[in-house]
N, CA, C and O of each residue as an XYZ file, in Angstrom:
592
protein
N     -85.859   -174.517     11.967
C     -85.734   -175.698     12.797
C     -86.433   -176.848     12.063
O     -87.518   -176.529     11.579
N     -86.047   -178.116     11.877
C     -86.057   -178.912     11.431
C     -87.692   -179.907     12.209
O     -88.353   -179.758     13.237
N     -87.739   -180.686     11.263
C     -89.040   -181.439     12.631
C     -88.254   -182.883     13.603
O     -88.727   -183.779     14.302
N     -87.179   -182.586     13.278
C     -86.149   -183.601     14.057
C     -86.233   -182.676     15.629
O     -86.684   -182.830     16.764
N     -85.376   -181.511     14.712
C     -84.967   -180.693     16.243
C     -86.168   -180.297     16.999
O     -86.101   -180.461     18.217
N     -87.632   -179.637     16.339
C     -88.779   -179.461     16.904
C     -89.004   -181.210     17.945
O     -88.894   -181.148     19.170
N     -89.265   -182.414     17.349
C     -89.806   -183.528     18.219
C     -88.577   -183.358     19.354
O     -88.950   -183.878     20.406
N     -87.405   -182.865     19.450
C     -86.346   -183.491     20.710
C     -86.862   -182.260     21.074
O     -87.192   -182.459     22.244
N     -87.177   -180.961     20.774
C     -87.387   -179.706     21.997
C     -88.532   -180.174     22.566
O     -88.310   -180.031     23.768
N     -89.619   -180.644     22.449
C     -90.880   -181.450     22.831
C     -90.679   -182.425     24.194
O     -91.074   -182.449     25.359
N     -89.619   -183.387     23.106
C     -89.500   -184.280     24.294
C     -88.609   -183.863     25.649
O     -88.543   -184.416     26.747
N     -88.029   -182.809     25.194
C     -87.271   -182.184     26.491
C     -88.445   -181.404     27.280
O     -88.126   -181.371     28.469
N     -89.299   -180.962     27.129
C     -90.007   -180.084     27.683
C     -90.996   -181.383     28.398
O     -91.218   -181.321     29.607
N     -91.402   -182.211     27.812
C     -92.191   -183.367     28.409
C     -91.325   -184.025     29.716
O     -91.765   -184.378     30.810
N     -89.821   -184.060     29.159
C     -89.341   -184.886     30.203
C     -89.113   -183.780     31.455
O     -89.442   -184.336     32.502
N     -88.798   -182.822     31.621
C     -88.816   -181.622     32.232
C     -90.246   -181.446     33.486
O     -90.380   -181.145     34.672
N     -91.254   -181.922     32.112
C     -92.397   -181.603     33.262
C     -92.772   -182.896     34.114
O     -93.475   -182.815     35.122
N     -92.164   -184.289     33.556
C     -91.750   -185.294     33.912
C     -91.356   -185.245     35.516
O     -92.125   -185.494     36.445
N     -90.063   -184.888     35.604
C     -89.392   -185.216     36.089
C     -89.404   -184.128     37.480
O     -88.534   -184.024     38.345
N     -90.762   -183.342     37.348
C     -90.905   -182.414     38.945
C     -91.581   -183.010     39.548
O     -91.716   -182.797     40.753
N     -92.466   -184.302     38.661
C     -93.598   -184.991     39.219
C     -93.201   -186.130     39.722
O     -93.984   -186.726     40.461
N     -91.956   -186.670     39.453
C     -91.710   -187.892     39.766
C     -91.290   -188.335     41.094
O     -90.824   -187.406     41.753
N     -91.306   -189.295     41.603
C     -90.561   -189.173     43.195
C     -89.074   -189.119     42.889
O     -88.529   -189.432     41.831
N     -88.393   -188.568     44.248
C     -87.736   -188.638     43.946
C     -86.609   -186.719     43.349
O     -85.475   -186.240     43.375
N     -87.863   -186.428     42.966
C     -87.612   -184.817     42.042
C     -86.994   -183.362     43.015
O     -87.128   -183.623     44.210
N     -86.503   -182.240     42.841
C     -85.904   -181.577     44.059
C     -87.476   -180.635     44.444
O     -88.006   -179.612     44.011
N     -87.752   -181.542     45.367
C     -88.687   -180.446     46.154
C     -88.329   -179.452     48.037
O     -88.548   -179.702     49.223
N     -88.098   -179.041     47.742
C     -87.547   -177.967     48.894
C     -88.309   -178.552     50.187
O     -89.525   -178.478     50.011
N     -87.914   -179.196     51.621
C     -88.717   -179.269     52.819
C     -89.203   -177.948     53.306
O     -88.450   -176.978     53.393
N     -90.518   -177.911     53.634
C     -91.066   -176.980     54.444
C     -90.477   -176.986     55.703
O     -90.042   -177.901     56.401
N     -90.575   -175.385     55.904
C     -90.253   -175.536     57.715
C     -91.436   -175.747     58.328
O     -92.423   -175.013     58.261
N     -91.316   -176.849     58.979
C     -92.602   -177.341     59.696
C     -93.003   -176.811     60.874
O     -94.114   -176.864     61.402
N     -92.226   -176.409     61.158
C     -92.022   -175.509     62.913
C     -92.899   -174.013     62.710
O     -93.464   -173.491     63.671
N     -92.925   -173.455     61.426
C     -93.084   -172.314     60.902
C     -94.606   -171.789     61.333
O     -94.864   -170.632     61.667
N     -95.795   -173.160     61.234
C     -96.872   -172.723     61.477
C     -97.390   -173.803     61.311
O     -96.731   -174.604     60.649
N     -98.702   -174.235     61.815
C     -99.954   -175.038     61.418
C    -100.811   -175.102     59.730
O    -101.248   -175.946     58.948
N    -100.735   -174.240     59.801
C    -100.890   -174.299     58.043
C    -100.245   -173.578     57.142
O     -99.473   -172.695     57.514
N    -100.480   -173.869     55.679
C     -99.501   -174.323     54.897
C    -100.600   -174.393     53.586
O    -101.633   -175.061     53.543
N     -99.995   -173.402     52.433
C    -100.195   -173.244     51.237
C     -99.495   -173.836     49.916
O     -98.608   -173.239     49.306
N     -99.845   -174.683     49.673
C     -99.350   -175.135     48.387
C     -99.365   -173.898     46.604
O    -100.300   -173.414     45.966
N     -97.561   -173.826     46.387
C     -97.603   -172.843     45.060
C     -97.148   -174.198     44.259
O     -96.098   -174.836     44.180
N     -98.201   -174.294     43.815
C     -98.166   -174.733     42.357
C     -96.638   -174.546     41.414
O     -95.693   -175.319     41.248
N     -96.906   -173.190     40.928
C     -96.075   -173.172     40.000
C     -94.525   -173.057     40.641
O     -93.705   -173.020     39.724
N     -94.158   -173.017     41.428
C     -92.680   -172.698     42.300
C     -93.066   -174.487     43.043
O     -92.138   -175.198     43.427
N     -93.846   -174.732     43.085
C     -93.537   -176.466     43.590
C     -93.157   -176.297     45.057
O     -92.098   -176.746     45.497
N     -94.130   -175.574     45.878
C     -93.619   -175.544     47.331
C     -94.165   -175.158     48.473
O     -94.456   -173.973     48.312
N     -94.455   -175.485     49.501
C     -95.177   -175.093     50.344
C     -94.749   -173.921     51.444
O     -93.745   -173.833     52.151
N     -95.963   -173.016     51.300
C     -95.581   -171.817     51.652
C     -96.290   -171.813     53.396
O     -97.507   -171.991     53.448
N     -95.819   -171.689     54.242
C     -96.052   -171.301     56.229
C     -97.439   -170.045     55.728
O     -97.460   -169.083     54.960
N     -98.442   -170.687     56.616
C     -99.279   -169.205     56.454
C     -99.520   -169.127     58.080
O    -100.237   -169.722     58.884
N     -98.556   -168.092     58.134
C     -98.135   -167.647     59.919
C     -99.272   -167.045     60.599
O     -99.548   -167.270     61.777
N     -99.917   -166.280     59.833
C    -101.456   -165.460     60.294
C    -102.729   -165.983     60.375
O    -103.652   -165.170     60.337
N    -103.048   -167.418     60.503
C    -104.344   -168.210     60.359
C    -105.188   -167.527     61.106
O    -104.827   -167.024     62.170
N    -106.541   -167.415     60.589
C    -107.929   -167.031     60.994
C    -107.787   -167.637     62.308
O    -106.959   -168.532     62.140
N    -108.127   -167.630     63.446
C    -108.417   -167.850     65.184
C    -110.242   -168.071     64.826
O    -110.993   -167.249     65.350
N    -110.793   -169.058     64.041
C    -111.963   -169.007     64.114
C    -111.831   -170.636     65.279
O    -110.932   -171.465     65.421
N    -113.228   -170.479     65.916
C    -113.646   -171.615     66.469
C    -114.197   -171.786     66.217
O    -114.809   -171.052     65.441
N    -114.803   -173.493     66.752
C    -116.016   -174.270     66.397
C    -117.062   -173.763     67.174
O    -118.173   -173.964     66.685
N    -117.033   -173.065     68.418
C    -117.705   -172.339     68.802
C    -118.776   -170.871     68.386
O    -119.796   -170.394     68.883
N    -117.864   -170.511     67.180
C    -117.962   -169.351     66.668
C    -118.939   -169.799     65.393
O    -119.397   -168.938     64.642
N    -119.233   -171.289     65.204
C    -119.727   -171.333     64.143
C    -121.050   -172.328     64.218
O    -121.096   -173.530     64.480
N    -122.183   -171.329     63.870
C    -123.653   -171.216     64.185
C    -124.343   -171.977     63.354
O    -123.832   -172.110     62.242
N    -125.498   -172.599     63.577
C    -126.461   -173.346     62.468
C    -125.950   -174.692     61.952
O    -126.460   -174.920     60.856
N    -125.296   -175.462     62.267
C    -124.067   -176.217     61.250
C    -123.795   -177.357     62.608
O    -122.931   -178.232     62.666
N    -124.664   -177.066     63.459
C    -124.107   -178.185     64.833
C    -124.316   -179.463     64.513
O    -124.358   -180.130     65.547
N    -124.463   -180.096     63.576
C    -124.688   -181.421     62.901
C    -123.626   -181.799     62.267
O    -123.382   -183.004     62.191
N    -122.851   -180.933     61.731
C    -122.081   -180.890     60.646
C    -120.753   -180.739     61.695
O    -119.827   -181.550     61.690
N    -120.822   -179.533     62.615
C    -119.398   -179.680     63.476
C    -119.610   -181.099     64.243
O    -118.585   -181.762     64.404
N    -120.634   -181.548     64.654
C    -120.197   -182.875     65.854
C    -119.980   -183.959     64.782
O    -119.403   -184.900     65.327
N    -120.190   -184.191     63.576
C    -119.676   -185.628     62.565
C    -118.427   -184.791     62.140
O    -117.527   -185.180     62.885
N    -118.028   -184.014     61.463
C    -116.408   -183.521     61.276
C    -115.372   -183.467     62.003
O    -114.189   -183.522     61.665
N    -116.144   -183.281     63.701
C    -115.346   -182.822     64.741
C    -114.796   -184.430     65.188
O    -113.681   -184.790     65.564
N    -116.199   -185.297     64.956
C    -115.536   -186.839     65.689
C    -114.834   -187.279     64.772
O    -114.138   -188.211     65.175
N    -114.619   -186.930     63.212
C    -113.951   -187.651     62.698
C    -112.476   -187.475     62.546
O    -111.511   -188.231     62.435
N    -112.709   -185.952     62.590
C    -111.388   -185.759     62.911
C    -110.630   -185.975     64.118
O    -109.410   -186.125     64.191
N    -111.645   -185.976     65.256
C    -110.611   -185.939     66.519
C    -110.006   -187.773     66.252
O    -108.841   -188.033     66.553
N    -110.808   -188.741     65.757
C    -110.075   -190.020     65.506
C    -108.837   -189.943     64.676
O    -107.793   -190.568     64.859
N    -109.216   -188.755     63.379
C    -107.919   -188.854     62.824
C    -106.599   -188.656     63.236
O    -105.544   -189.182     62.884
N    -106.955   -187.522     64.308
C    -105.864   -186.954     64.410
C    -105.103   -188.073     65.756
O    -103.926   -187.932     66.086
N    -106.038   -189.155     66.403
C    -105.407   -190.270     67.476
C    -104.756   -191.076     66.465
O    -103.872   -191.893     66.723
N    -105.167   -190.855     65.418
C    -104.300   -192.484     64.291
C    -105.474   -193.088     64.379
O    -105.285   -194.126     63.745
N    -106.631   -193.104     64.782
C    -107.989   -194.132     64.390
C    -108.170   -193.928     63.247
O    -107.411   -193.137     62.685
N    -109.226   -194.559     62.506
C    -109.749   -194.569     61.539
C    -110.834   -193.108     61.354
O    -111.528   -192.556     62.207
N    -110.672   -192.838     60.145
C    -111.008   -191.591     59.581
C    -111.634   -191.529     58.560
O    -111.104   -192.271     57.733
N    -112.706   -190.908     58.069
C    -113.002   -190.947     56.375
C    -112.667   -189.212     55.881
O    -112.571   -188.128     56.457
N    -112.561   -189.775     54.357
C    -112.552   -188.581     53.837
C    -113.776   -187.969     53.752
O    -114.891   -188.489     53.800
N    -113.307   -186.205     53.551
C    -114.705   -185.448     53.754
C    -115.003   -184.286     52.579
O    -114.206   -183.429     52.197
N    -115.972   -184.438     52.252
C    -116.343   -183.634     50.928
C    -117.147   -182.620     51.378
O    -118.160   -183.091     51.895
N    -117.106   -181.020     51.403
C    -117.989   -180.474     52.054
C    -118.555   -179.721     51.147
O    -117.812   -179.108     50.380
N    -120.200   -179.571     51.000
C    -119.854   -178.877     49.536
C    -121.653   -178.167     50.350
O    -122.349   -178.661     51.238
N    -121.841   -176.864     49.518
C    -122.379   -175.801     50.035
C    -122.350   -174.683     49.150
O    -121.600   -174.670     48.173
N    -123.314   -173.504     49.503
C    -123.179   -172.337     48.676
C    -122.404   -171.597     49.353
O    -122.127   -171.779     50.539
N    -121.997   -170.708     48.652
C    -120.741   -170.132     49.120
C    -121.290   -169.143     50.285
O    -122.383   -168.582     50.203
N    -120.258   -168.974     51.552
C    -120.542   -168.325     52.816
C    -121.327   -169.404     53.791
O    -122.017   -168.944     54.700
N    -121.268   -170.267     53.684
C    -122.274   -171.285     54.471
C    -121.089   -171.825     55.700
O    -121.483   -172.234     56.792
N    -119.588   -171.757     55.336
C    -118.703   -171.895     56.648
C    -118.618   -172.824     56.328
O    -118.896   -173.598     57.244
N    -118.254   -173.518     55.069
C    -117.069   -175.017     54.550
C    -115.694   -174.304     55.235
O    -115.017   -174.824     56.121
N    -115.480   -173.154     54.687
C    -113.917   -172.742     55.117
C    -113.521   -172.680     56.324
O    -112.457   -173.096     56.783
N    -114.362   -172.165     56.847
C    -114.278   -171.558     58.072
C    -114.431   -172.696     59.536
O    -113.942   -172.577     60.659
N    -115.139   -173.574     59.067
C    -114.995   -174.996     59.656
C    -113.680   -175.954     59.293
O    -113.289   -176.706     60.187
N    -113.264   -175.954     58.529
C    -111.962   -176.316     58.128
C    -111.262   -175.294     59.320
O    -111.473   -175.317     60.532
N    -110.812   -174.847     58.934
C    -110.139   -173.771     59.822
C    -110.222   -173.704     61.353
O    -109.174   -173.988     61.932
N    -111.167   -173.413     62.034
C    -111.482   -174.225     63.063
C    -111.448   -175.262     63.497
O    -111.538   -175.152     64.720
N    -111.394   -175.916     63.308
C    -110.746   -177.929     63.118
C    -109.357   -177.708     63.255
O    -108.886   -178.575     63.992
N    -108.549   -176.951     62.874
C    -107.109   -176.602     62.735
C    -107.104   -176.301     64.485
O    -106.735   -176.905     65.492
N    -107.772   -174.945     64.142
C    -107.535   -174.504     65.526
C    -107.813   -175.394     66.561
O    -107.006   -175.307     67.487
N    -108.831   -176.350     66.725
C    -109.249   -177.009     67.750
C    -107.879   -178.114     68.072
O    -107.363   -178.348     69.165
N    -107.518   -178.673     66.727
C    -106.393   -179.492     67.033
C    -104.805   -179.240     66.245
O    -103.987   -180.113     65.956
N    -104.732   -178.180     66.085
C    -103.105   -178.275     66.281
C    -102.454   -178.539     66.402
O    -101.610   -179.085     65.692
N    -102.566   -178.050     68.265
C    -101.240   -178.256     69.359
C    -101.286   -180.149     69.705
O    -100.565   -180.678     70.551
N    -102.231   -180.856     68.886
C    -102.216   -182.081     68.913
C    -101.465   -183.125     67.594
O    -101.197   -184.273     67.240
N    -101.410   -181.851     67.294
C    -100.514   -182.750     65.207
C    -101.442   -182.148     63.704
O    -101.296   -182.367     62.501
N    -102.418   -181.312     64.501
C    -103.359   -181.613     63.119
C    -102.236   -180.381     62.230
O    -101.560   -179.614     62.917
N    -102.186   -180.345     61.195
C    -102.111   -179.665     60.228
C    -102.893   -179.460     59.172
O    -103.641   -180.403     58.915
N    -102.996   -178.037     58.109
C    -103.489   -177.725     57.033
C    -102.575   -177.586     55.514
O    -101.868   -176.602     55.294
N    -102.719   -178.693     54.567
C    -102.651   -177.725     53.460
C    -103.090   -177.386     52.177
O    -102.966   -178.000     51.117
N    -103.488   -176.583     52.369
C    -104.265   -175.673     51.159
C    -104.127   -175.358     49.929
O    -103.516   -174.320     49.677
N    -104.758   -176.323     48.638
C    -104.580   -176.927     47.483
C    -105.516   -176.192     46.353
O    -106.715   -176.472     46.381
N    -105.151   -175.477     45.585
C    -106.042   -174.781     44.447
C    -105.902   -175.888     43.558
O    -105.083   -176.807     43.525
N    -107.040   -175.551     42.730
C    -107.827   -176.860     41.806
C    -106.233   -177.266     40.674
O    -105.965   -178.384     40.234
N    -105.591   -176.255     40.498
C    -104.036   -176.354     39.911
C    -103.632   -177.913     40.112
O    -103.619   -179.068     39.686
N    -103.341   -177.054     41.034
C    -102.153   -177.927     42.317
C    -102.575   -179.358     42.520
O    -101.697   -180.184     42.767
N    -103.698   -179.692     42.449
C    -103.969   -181.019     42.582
C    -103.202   -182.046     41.527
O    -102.930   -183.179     41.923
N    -102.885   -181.671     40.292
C    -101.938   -182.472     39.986
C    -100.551   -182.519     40.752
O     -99.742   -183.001     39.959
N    -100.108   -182.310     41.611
C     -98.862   -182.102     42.402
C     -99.848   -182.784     43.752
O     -99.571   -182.167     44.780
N    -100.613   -183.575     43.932
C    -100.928   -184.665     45.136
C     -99.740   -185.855     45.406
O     -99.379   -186.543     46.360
N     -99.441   -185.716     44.300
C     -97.876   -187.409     44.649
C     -96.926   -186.724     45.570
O     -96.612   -187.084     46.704
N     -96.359   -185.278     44.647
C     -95.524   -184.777     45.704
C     -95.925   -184.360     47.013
O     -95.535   -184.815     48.088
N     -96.516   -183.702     46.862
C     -97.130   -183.529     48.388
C     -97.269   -184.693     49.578
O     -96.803   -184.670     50.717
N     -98.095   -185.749     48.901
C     -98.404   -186.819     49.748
C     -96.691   -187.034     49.997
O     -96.444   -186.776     51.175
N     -95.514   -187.409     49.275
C     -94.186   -187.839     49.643
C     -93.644   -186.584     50.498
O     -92.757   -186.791     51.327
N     -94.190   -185.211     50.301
C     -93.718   -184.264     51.596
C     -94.040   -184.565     52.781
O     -93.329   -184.184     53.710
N     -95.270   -185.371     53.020
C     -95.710   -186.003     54.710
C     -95.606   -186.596     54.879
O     -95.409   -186.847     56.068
N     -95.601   -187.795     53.736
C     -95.413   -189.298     54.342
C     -94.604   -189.536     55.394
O     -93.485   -189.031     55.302
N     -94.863   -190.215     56.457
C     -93.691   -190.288     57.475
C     -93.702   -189.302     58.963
O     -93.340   -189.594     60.103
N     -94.118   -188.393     58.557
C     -93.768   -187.307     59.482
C     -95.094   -187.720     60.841
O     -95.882   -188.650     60.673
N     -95.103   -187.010     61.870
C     -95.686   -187.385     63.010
C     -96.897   -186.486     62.733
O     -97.880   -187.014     63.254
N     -97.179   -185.476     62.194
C     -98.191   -184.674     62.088
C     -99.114   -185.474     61.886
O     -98.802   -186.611     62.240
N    -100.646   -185.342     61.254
C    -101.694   -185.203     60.617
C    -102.030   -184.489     59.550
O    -101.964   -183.267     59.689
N    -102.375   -184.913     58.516
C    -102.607   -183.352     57.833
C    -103.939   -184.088     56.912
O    -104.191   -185.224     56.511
N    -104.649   -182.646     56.837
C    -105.662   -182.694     56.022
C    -105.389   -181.575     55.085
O    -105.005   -180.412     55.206
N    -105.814   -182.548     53.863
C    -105.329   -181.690     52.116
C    -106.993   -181.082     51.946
O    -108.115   -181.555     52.123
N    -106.409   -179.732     51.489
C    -108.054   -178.835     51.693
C    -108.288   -177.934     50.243
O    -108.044   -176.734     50.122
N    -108.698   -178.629     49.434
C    -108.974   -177.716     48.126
C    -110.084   -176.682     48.406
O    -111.103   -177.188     48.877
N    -110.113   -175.480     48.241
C    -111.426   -174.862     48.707
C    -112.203   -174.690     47.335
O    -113.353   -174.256     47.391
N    -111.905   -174.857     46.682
C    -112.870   -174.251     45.546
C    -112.994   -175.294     43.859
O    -112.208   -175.031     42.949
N    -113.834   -176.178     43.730
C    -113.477   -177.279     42.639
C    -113.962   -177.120     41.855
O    -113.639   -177.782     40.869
N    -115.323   -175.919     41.708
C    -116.116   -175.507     40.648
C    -115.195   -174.860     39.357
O    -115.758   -174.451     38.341
């Protein structure tokens, strides 16, 4: 192979990876009906229904009552359309970042909230994603669990 034909196999493979990222690109709709949360695959470009969610409550979760009543008000604004900030939760591991996420789901749901769940990957695939909700009536909070 020539270094002609090598630079055009290049640029095909660039434009390729181009063009899943771009708006616009074939990304499959989730069934939204399917469940409250929702797994992002990376490499298949698609969001997967996770039908079996943990049933944890905010109730269920001990030591941290500082942390559920500022998450809990901010979210319950988010999820009215008020104003909201983003939330960084960061902790040693088992301290109930997840598990408070999760609970937050459960608490608001049946109100719009949604989950979906982003490995450190996948975060380059935030454009698409954000253009999978834009619009829609839900809520959703994008939840990387692990950035280390």
């Amino acid at each position: 192979m020539n270094k002609l034909d090598q630079f055009f196999t290049r640029v095909e493979g660039l434009l390729a990876r181009l063009e899943s990222v771009l708006p616009g690109s074939q990304v499959r709709e989730p069934d939204w009906q399917a469940a409250a949360a929702f797994r992002w695959d990376h490499s298949q470009r698609i969001l997967h229904p996770v039908v079996n969610f943990q049933r944890i409550q905010l109730a269920d979760l001990l030591g941290i009552d500082d942390q559920k009543k500022r998450i809990g008000q901010n979210t319950h604004q988010f999820v009215k359309g008020g104003t909201a900030n983003n939330v960084l939760l960061s902790g040693a591991r088992g301290t109930g970042k997840s598990s408070l996420v999760k609970a937050l789901l459960n608490e608001y749901a049946e109100q719009g909230l949604r989950v979906i769940q982003i490995d450190k990957q996948g975060l380059v695939d935030l454009p698409i994603i954000v253009g999978l909700v834009q619009g829609r009536p839900e809520r959703f909070i994008l939840y990387c669990d692990d950035l280390s």
